[in-house]
N, C-alpha and C positions, 0 to 999 in steps of 0.2 A: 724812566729809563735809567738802567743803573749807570753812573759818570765811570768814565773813564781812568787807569791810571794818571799822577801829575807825571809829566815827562823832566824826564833829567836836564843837566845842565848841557849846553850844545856843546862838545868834541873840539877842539881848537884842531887846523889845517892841518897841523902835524901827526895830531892823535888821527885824525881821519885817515892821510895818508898812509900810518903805518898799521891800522885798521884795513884799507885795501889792498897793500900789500900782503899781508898775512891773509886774505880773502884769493889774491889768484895767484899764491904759491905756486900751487900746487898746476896750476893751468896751462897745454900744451900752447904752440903756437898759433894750432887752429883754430882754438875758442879766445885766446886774446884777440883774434884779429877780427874773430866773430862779435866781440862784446863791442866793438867800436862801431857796427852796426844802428847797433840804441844805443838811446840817451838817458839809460838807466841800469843801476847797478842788476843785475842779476840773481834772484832768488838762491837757496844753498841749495832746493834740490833738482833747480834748476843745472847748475853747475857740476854736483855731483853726477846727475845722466851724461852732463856732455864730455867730463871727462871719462867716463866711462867708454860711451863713442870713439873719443880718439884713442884712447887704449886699447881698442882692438873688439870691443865686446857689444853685445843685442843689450838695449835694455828695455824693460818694461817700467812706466811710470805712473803711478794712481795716483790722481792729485784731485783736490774739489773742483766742481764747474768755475771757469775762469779766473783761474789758477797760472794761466801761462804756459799747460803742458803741453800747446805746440811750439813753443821754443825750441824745445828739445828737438823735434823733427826740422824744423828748418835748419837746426845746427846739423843735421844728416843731409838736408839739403845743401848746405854749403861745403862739408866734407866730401861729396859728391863730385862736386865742383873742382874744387880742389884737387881732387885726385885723379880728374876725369873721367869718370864712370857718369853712372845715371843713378838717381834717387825717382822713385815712386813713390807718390804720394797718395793712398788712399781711404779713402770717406766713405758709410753708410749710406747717404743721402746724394742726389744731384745735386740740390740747390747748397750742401755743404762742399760740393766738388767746387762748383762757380766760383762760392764765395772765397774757397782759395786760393785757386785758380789766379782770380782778379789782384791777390794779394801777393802773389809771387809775381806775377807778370809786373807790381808796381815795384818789386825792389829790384827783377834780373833783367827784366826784359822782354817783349813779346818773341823774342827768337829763340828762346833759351827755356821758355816753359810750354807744355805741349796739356791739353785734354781730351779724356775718352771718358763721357758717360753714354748713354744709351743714343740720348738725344745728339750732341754734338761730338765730333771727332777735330780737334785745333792740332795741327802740330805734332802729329805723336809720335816721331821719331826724335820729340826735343829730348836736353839731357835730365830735364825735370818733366813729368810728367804724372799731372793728377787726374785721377778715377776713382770711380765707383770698384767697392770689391769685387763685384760681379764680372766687370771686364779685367781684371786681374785673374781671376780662377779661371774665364773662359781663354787669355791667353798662354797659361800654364799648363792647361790641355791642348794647346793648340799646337804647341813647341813654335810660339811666335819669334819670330827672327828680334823683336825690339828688346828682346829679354837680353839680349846681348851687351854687353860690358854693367849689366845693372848692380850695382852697389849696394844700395840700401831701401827697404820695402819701410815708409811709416805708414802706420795702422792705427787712424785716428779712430778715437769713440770706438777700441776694439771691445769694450762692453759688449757689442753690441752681439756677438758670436750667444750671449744667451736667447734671440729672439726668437721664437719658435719655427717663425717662418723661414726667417733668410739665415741663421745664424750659423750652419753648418760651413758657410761660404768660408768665413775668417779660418775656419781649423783647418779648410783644404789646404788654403794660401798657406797658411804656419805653416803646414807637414811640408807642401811639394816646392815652397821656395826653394831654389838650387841652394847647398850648403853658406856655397862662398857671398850669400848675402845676408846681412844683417838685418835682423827685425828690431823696428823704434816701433812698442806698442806703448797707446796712451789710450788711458784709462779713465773714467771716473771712480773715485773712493770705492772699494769695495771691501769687504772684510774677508775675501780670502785672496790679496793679491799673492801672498805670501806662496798658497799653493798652489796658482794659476803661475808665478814665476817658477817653481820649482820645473811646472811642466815642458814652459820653455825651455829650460836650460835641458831638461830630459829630450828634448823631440832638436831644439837650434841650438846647442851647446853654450857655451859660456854667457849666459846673461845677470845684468846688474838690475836688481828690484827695487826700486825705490819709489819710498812712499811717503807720501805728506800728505795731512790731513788738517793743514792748519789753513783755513780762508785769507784770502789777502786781505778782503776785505772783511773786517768781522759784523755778524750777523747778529740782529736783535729782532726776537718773535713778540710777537704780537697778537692780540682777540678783539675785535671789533663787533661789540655787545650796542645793536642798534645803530647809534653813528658817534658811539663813544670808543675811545681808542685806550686799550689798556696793554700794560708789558707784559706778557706772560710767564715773565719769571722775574722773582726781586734778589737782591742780594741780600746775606745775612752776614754777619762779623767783618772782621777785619784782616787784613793782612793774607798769609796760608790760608788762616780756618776759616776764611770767605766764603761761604758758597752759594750757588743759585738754587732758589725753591721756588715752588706754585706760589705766584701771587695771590695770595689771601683776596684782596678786595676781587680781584676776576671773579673769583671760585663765588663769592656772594652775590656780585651783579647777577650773573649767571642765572642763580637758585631765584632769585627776585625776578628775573623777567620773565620766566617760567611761571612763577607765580601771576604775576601780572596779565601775561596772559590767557591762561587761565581764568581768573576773574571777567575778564573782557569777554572770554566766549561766553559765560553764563550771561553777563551788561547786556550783547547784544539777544539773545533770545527771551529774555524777561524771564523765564523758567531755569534758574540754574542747575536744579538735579537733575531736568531731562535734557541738558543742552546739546547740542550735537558740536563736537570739536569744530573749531575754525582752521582753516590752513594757515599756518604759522608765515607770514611775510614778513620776508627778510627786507632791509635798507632798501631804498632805490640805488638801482648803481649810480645814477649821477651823482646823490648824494652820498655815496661813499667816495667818490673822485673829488670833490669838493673838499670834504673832511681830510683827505690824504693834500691837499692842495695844501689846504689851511696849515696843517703839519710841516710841510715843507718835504712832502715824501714822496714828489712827482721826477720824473717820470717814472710809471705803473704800467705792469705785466697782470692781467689780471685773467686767471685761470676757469675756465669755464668749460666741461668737458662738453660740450656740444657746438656743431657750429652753427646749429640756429640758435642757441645761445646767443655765440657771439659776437651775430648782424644783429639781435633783437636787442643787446646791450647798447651799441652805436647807436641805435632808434633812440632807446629810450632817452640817451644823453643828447641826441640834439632835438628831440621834441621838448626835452628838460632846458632848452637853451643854454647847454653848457660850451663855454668857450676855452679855452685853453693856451690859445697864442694872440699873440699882437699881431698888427695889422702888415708890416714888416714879413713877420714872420710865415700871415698867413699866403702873401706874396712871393715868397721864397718858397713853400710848398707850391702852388699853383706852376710857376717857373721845371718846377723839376717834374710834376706828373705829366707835364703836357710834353717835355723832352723825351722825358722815356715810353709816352705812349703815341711818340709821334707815325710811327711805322705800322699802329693798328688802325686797320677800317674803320672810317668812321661809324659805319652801319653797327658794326659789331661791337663799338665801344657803348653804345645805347642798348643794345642786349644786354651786356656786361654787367649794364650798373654804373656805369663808368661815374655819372653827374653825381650820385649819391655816393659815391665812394670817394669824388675830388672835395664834394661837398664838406663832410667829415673830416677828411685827411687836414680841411683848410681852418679847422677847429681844433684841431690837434690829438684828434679821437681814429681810429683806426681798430679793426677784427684783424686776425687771420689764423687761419685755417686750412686744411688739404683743399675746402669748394670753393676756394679762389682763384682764380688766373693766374698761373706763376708769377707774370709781372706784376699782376697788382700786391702779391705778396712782397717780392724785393724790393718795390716801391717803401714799404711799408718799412721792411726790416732798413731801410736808404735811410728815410727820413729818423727814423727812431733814432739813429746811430748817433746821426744828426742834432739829436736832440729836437728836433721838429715838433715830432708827436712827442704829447707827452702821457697818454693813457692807451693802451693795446688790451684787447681782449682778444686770449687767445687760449684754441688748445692744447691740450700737451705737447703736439708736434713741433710745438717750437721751441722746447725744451733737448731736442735731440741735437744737441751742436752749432747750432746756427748761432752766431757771432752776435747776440742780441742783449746786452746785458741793461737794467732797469738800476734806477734805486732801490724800488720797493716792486716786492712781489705779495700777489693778493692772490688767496686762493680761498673758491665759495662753497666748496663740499669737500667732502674729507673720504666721498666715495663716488664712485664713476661708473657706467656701463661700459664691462669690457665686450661686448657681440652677445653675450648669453646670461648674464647678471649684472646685479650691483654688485661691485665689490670694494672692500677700503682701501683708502692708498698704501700701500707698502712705505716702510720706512726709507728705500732704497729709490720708491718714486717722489715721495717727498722729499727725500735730500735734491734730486734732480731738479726739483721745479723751482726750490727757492735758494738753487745753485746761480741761479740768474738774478738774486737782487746784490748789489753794491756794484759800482763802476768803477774798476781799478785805476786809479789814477786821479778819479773824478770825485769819487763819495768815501767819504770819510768810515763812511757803514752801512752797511744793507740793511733791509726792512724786511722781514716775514709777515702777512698781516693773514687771518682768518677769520671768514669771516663765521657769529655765533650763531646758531640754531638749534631747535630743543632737541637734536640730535648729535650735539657737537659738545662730549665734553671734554672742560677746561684740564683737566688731567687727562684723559687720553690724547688732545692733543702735544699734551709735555711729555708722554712717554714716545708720542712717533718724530715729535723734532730733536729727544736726548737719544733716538735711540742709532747703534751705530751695527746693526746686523742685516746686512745685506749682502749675500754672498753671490758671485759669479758663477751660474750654471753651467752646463754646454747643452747645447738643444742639439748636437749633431747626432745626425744618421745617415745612412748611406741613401744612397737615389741610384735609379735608373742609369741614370745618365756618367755618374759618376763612376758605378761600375762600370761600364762599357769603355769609358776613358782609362780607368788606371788598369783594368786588366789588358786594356791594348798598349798601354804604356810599359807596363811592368811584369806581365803577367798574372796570373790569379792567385800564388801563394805570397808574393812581394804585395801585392794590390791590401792581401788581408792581414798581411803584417804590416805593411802601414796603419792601415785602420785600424790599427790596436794600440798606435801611437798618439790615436785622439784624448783631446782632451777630458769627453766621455766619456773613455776607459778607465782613464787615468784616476779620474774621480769615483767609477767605478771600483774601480782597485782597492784604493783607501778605502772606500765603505768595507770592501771584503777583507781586511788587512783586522780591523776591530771583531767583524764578525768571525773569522776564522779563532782567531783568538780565544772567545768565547767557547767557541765551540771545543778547541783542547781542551779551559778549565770543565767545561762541561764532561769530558770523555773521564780524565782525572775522577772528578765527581762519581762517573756512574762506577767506575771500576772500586773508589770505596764503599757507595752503597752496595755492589754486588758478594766487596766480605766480607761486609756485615750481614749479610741474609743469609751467611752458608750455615747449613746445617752439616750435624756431625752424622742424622741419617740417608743421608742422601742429596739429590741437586735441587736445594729448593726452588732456584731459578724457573728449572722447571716446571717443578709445581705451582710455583707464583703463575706463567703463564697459562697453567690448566684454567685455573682460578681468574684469568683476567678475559679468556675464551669463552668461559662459563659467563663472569658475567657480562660480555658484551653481547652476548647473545642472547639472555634474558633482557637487555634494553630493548635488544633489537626487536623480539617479539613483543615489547611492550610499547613500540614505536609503530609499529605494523596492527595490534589491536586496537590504538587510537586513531587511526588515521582512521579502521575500517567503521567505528565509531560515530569518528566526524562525517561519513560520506555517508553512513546509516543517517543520521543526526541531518544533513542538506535534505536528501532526498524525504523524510518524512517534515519537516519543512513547507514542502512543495504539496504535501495534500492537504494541510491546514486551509480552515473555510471559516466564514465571519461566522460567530456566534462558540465555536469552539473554544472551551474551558481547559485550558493545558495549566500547569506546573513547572515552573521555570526553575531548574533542578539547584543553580548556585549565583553566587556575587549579590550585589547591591539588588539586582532587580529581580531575584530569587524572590519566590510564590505565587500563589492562584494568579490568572490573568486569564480575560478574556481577549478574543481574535477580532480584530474589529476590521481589520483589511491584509491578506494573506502578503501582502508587498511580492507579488512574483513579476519578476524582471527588474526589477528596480536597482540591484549590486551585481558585479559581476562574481561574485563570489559565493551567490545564492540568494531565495528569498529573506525578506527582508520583513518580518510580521507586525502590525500596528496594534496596540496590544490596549488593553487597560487595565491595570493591576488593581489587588483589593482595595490598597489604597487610594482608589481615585485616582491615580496619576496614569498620563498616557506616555506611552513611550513604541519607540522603532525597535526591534531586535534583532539581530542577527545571528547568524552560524554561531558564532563565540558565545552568546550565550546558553549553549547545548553541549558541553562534552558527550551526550548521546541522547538517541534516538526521542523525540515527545508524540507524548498519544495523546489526544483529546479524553481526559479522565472526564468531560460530560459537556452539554450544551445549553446555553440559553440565548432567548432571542432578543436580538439588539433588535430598537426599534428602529424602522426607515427614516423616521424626523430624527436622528443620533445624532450631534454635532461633537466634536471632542473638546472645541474651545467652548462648552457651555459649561461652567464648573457646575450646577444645579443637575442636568443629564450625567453628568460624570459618578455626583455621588449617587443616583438614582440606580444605575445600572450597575455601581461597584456594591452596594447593599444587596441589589437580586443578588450578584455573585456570590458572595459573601454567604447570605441564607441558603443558598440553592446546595452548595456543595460543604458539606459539612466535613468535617477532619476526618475522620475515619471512612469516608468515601475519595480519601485523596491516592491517587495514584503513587507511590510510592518505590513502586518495581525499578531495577536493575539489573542492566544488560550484564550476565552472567559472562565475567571473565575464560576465557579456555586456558584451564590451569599450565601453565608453564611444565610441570612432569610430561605433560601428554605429547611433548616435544622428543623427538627421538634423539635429536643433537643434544638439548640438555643431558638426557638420561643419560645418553654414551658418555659425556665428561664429567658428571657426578659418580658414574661408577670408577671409572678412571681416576679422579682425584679419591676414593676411597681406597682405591688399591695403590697410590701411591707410597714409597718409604717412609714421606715423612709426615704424612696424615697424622699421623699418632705422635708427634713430636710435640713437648708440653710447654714448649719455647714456640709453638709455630706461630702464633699469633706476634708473637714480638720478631720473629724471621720477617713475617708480612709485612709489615709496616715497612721495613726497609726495603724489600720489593715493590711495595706500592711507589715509595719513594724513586726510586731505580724508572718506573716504567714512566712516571711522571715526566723525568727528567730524559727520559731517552727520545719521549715524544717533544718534550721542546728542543731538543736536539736535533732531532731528525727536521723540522721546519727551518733551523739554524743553518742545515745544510746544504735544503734550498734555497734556501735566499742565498747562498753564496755560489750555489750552482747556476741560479740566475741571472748574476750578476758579472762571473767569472765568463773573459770573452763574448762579450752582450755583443758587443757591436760587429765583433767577427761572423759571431753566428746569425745577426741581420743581413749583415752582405751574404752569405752563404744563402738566406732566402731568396733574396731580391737576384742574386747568380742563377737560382734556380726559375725563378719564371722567365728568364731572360732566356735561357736555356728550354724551356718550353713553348717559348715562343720563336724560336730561331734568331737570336740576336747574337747569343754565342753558341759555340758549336766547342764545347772543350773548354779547354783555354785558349781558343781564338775566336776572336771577333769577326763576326759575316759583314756583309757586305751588308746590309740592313742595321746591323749594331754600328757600325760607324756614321751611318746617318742617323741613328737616333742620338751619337756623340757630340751631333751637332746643334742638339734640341738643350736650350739651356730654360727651362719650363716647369713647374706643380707639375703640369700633366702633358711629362714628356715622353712617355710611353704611351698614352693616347695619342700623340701629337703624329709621334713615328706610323704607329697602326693605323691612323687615318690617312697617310700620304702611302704605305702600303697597300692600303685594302680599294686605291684610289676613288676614293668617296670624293674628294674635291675633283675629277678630270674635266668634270664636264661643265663647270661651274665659272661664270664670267669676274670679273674682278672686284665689282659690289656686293655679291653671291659669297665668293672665296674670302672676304672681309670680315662679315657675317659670321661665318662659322665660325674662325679661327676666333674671334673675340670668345666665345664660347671656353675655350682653352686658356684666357688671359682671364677673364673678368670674373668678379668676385659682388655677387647685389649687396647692397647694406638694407634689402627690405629684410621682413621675416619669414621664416619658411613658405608659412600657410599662405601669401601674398596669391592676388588669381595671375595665372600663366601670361608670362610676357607674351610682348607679336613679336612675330619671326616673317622673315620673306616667304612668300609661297615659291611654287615651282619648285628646281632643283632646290637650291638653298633649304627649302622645307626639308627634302627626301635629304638630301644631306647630312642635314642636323638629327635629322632619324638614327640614320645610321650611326652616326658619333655617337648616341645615347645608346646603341645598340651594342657598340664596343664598347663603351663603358661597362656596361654590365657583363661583356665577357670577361673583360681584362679583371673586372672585379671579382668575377668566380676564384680565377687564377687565383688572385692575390688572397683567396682565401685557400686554396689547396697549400701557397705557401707559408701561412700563415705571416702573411705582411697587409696593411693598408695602407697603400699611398698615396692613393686617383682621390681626388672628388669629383664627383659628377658633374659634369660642364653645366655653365650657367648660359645661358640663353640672354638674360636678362639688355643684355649692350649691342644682340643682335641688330636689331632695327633701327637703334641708331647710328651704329656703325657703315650698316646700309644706305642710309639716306646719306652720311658723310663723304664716303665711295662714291657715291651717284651725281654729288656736286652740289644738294640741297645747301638751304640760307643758313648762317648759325641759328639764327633766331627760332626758326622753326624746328632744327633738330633740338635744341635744348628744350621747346616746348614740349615739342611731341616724347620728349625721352625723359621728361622732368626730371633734370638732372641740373648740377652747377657747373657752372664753366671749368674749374679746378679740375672735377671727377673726371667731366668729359675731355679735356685735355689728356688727363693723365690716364685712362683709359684708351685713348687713343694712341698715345705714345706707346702702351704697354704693348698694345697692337702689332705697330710698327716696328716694336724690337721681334716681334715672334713672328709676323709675315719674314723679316730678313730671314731669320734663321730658317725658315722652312724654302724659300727662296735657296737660301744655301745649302741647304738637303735633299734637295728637289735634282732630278738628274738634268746635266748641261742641257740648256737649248729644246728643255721640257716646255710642256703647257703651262704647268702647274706653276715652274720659276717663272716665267713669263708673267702668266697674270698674277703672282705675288707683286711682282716688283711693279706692275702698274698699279696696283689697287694700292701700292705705297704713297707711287707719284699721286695718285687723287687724293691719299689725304692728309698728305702733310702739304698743308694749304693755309691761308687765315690764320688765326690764333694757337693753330698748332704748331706751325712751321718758323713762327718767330720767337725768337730767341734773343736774351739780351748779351751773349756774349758774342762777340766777334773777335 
């Protein structure tokens, strides 16, 4: 590890003093009385935001993970205060709302901070008030009375606006915040805050950008080749001309243990040249925890993108008898899990896992994961903080904010399953994950460690941890739902000129800002090729065009006489029979062959013929090898005992070939071209271009060239112009779709909203325009509150099996014909959305049906997690996702209906048990 700078000589009181002084110059009243807060100086760009703050302006701030850039937002939180307004505080995540939550409640007070995520409602009328974005946007269409005196909106981890899923949320919030409130957005590092602040300030006027990329903590990578631990980069010289390069000795371990192993897979089969590969195993993780122990590099965050990963990693370290705490310590854990899981069943903690997971915890080993009990997760992130645990295995979820930082972070593949491939980490996920190794305050320096495999190499690792290009997308687009809310708020031409004030656009825009550009020099361009082509007899322009007429239409029929060629060429294919002597007309496997099995059915793209050529050799052939039509130029008889895999039959019967059909018996014919004259459209432009002025011009060959040049360039022109017509207004011209089937479906009527469009105003859902169609077309009326439970998960849930999976169970009775029908609308709604050329729906998943049922109905956990083979985490969180969309449809449903009715009881049954408890109070 490369040493550190020597540090200076220490500053004597005075120099300090006038060192501080010259540090909060510049600093209003609010943030000196804020700094007395903590017990530690204040970062510069730290300082720089909050003066900014009290200066009257939004700022946005991109700083590394744990960095400190919710300082900044609590300095909005205390200005807030100060002035008597309200500051909202909003988070990506619940379990980031909590963990706020819990941290403002310890510096202001329980009466004075309020929450709103899905699950709990605390206080929301307080002057601090943290949430989820979601209930932010949903109160900003709602025109909720709490918006009143509110001051300042922070928008932690507003990264997060590029998610594909939820990320259009953040751009609503930016645009329709009331003017007179200020946005604190904080960032992770991104490489274009630059023009993600520009947007701000275009869409919330005056904002201050600021950006720091320097780690509090500095960071040192790392490659862990077996259970040896090496730097991944060394220094060279001295002084300036210092720099870091690939550690030489890595790069050889590396090439060596490849080699090695290698060797070993030939060792163990005794046959080296036939050996079959071994699968390459990596370290044990316990003895990679041990090695990290020995180093001094504990506590560890250790990345594992699966979550059976990583329960099977806790396995293997406590059947590896790895211990990690004192006996003190392990007492001190025991004391806290049994506190905080004092309030769950005991029934249900034996479901759980409960004894293997205190088990663990009391070792100092802990997973976590989305399939965990939310408490057992906060447990987890409690004790870490704690310093308790001191190894976690975890997936990337726990890199999204949560207040969890390590010394060292481990990470065991360098590629992940995102739902539909492998893919490699981005540079922009890999700053994320080992934005959590060093403890500010605590470590001195954070660890990177990777771990090696014969797919991990030592230089591409060095290029994804130097590398600093990770740009902020926007994933926004418009919804359903969303239309129906701002054209009731605004209207429909204010609604679409807002939504050109997305961020989408905006980046939209600049793409078309280069491409336009292009396209002038382009025009420039063509207007000198066009004169230089002129002739002094006339417009050769036009004549160039004669001339490009002509020949696109000799392609064209030479395009049209090999297609008819190829489908000659299938079709004689298909009468081929064994013993048939063809002529394989070109390529590598061109000459005599005999037919030994006509392959019909075998490709979808025609027979497939089994052939054996003169040479002895057999082979498959296809369509492709036929540019036209084959005739059997003769026959001989394969015998019935033929085997292909007998090399001795093979030469036997390529010899008869061979003898049987001598050369000048070889078919040789060709499908006689239809000369291009006998084409009436040519003729007409050949005579035409011979009666043109400038036919006879002794220069026309050198006109042409600059014509041809001219046409070249007009056609990449004209593609130049699409793309900037594609791209010019995208998002306006989405919402005009999404208007239109709304409009065909009776949601609006013009530019107003029916009565039916404000109930679907109410659906905050993927599939909220199913959601509405279903509670219109009243597919749920008849249906009791376990039945009604049932379906609507269908509209929430999302399976993590694979498509081809066999069909979940669903309730029978109604509930069956129910869920009919939802799949029945679905496919209408999906006609629609292809008449307006929009995809929004996916087709309702079934799969959470029947546990959702049995849940409603009042069954054991035990057995609904069996019967739904599911983890308590999913099934939680599935359930909760539930109960936010029964409300909502509860509250779209008409007053003192059925349908409100048994929504809101099929709520009360299941928010029950491990659903309904919550560690906040």
């Amino acid at each position: 590890m490369s040493t550190p700078d020597t540090q200076s000589a220490e500053p004597s009181p005075a120099e300090r003093y006038r060192a501080y002084r010259a540090r909060t110059a510049g600093n209003g009243p609010a943030l000196l009385d804020f700094q007395t807060l903590y017990d530690f100086e204040l970062d510069g760009f730290q300082i720089e935001a909050c003066r900014a703050l009290e200066g009257g302006s939004g700022v946005l701030v991109a700083a590394p993970t744990g960095s400190g850039k919710t300082l900044v937002g609590e300095f909005a939180v205390h200005l807030a205060l100060l002035g008597g307004g309200k500051c909202f505080y909003t988070t990506p995540i619940k379990a980031l709302s909590n963990q706020k939550y819990a941290d403002l409640v310890r510096r202001y007070g329980p009466e004075k901070v309020g929450l709103l995520t899905g699950d709990n409602s605390v206080n929301g009328d307080a002057p601090i008030v943290v949430m989820t974005t979601e209930v932010l946007r949903n109160m900003l269409y709602a025109g909720s009375q709490t918006l009143a005196g509110l001051a300042f909106v922070v928008m932690d981890e507003v990264h997060y606006l590029a998610d594909r899923f939820r990320g259009a949320v953040w751009e609503e919030v930016i645009i329709h915040v009331p003017e007179s409130v200020r946005i604190v957005a904080l960032s992770a590092t991104v490489s274009n805050a630059e023009e993600f602040g520009e947007w701000l300030q275009e869409v919330r006027g005056d904002t201050a950008v600021i950006v720091d990329e320097v780690r509090p903590v500095p960071l040192f990578q790392h490659m862990m080749v077996g259970t040896r631990l090496y730097d991944l980069f060394v220094e060279q010289g001295r002084g300036e001309g210092r720099k870091a390069r690939l550690n030489p000795q890595l790069t050889r371990m590396a090439v060596e243990e490849v080699r090695r192993n290698k060797v070993n897979q030939g060792r163990r089969t005794g046959r080296r040249r036939q050996a079959r590969p071994q699968r390459y195993r990596p370290p044990l993780r316990a003895d990679v925890i041990e090695r990290l122990e020995r180093a001094g590099l504990l506590p560890a965050i250790t990345f594992i993108f699966s979550r059976n990963g990583c329960d099977a990693a806790v396995l293997q370290c406590l059947h590896a008898g790895l211990r990690l705490t004192s006996r003190e310590e392990s007492e001190e854990i025991r004391a806290h899990v049994e506190l905080r899981t004092a309030d769950l069943d005991p029934a249900d903690l034996h479901v759980l896992g409960y004894h293997d997971f205190l088990s663990a915890l009391e070792r100092g080993i802990a997973a976590h994961h989305a399939g965990m009990l939310p408490t057992f997760k906060e447990i987890v992130e409690e004790l870490f903080t704690r310093g308790l645990i001191k190894a976690v295995f975890a997936t990337e979820t726990l890199a999204l904010g949560i207040n969890m930082p390590a010394r060292t972070v481990v990470i065991e593949k360098l590629d992940k399953w995102n739902g539909e491939a492998h893919v490699d980490l981005t540079p922009g996920e890999y700053t994320q994950l080992t934005g959590r190794a060093g403890r500010r305050g605590i470590d001195v320096e954070g660890h990177a460690v990777v771990i090696w495999g014969p797919s991990v190499e030592p230089a591409s690792l060095a290029g994804l941890a130097g590398a600093r290009t990770y740009p902020l997308n926007s994933s926004f687009r418009p919804s359903y739902n969303m239309a129906v809310n701002l054209v009731g708020a605004v209207g429909f031409e204010r609604a679409r000129n807002l939504l050109e004030q997305s961020f989408a656009q905006f980046q939209a825009d600049r793409a078309v800002v280069g491409l336009a550009r292009q396209v002038r020099k382009n025009e420039e361009a063509l207007a000198g090729y066009a004169e230089a082509a002129t002739c002094h007899l006339g417009d050769f322009m036009e004549y160039a065009a004669l001339r490009r007429r002509l020949s696109d239409r000799e392609a064209e029929l030479a395009r049209e006489r090999s297609q008819s060629r190829r489908a000659e060429a299938a079709r004689s294919l298909e009468h081929l029979r064994p013993g048939d002597v063809i002529l394989v007309p070109s390529g590598r496997r061109s000459g005599l062959a005999v037919v030994l099995d006509p392959g019909l059915g075998r490709r979808s793209d025609g027979a497939a013929p089994l052939v054996l050529t003169a040479g002895a050799s057999v082979q498959r052939l296809s369509i492709h090898d036929f540019p036209r039509p084959v005739e059997p130029v003769d026959r001989i008889r394969v015998p019935k005992s033929f085997s292909p895999r007998n090399p001795q039959m093979r030469r036997d019967l390529a010899s008869t070939l061979r003898n049987k059909v001598s050369d000048d018996t070889r078919d040789r014919r060709r499908v006689r071209d239809t000369p291009a004259g006998d084409d009436a459209e040519i003729a007409r432009l050949r005579a035409e271009l011979r009666a043109h002025p400038v036919h006879g011009c002794d220069q026309r060959e050198d006109h042409a060239r600059w014509a041809e040049r001219y046409f070249r360039l007009e056609r990449d022109t004209e593609l130049l112009r699409r793309r900037v017509e594609g791209r010019s207004q995208v998002i306006a011209r989405t919402f005009d779709r999404v208007c239109g089937v709304l409009q065909q479906l009776g949601y609006l009527d013009g530019e107003d909203v029916t009565d039916e469009g404000r109930r679907l105003g109410r659906i905050y859902n993927e599939l909220d325009l199913l959601t509405a169609e279903s509670l219109r077309e009243g597919l749920w009326e008849k249906l009791d509150h376990a039945e009604l439970a049932a379906c609507v998960s269908a509209l929430v849930y999302e399976s993590r099996q694979p498509d081809d999976a066999s069909a979940p169970r669903v309730p029978g009775g109604a509930a069956q014909d129910a869920l009919a029908g939802m799949i029945r609308l679905w496919g209408e709604l999906d006609a629609v959305e292809k008449d307006n050329q929009v995809s929004f729906l996916r087709e309702p998943d079934l799969g959470f049906a029947w546990t959702a049922y049995r849940w409603a109905k009042g069954d054991e956990l035990d057995e609904v997690l069996l019967d739904g083979d599911m983890t308590a985490g999913d099934f939680v969180r599935a359930v909760k996702q539930l109960l936010d969309l029964l409300g909502q449809v509860a509250d779209a449903a008409e007053p003192n209906s059925h349908i409100r009715k048994t929504a809101r009881r099929a709520m009360d049954a299941m928010r029950r048990g491990v659903v309904a408890y919550t560690s906040v109070t």
